[in-house]
C-alpha positions as CSV (number, residue, x, y, z in Angstrom):
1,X,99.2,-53.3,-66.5
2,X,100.8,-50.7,-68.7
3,X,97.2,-50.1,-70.6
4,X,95.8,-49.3,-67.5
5,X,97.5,-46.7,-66.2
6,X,97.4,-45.3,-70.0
7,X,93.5,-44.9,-69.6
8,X,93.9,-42.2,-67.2
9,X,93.3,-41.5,-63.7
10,X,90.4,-42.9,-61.8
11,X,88.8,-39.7,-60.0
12,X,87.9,-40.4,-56.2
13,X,84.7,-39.6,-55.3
14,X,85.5,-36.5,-52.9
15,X,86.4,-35.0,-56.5
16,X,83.3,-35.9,-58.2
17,X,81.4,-34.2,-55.2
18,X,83.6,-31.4,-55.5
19,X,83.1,-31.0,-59.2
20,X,79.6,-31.4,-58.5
21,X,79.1,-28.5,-56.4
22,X,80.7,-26.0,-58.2
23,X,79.1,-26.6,-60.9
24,X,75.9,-26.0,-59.2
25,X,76.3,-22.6,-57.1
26,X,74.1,-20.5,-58.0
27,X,74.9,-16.3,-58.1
28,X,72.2,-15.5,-55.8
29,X,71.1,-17.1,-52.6
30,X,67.2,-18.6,-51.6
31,X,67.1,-14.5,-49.4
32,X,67.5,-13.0,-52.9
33,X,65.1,-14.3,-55.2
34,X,62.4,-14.1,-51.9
35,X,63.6,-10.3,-51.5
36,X,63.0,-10.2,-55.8
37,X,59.8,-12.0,-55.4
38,X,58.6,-9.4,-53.0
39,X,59.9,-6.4,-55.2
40,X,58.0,-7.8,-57.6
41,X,54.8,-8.3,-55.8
42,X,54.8,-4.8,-54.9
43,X,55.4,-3.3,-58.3
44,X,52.2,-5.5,-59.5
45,X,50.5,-4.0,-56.6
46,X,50.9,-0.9,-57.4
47,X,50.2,-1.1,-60.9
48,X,47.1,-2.5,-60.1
49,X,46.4,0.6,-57.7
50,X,46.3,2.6,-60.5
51,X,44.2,0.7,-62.3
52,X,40.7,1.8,-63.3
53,X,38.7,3.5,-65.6
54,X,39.1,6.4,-67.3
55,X,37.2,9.2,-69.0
56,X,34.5,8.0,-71.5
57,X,33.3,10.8,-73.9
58,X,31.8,13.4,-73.0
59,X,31.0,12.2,-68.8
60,X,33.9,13.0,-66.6
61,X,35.3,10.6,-63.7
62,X,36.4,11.6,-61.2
63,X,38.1,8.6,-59.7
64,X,41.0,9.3,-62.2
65,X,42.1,11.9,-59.3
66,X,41.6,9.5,-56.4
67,X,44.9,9.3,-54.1
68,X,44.9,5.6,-54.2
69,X,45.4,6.4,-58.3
70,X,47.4,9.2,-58.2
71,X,49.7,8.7,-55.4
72,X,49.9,5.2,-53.4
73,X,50.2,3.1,-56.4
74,X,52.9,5.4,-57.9
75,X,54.4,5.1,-54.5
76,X,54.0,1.2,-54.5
77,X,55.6,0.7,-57.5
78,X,58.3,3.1,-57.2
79,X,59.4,1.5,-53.9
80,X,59.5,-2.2,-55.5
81,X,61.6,-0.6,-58.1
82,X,64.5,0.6,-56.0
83,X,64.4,-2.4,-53.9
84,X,64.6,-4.5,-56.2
85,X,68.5,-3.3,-56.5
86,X,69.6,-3.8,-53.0
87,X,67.9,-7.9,-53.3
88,X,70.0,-8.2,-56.5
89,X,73.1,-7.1,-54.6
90,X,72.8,-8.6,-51.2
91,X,74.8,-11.3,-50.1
92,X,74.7,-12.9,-46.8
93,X,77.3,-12.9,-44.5
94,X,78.0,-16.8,-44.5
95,X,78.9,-15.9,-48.7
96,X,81.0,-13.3,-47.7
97,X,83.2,-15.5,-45.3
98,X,83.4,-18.6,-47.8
99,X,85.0,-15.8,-50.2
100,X,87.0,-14.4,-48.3
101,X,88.3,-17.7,-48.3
């Protein structure tokens, strides 16, 4: 009986569970990597906006000064790029009240 108790403690299994779960919480919630997914999307849209071809010898193009080129893909991108921050930092406010915890 003595060599039992010797082996250690047998853990229950609401602390298995428990150690389970922690060990799994993730940073960022499923809103923030959507959010991310959708910065992203909208940077690759706007690098393919300004996409095309470009001057070849001695022929000028003028499509190089197209607005779609020149300013909505810039635009595009530049807007995923600073929303991208705001998704990184985002929590909802079910996190905030299980921290506050």
């Amino acid at each position: 009986m003595a060599k039992l108790e010797k082996k250690g403690k047998k853990e229950t299994p609401q602390q298995v569970t428990k150690k389970s779960s922690e060990s799994e919480v993730l940073p960022m919630g499923r809103i923030n990597f959507i959010m991310i997914a959708v910065s992203v999307l909208l940077i690759a849209v706007g690098f393919a906006f300004m996409t095309g071809s470009a001057n070849v010898g001695a022929t000028f193009n003028a499509s190089i000064f197209d607005s779609s080129r020149t300013l909505v893909g810039p635009m595009l991108s530049l807007a995923g790029f600073i929303l991208i921050v705001p998704s990184i930092m985002y929590r909802s406010k079910k996190d905030k009240n299980t921290e506050e915890k």
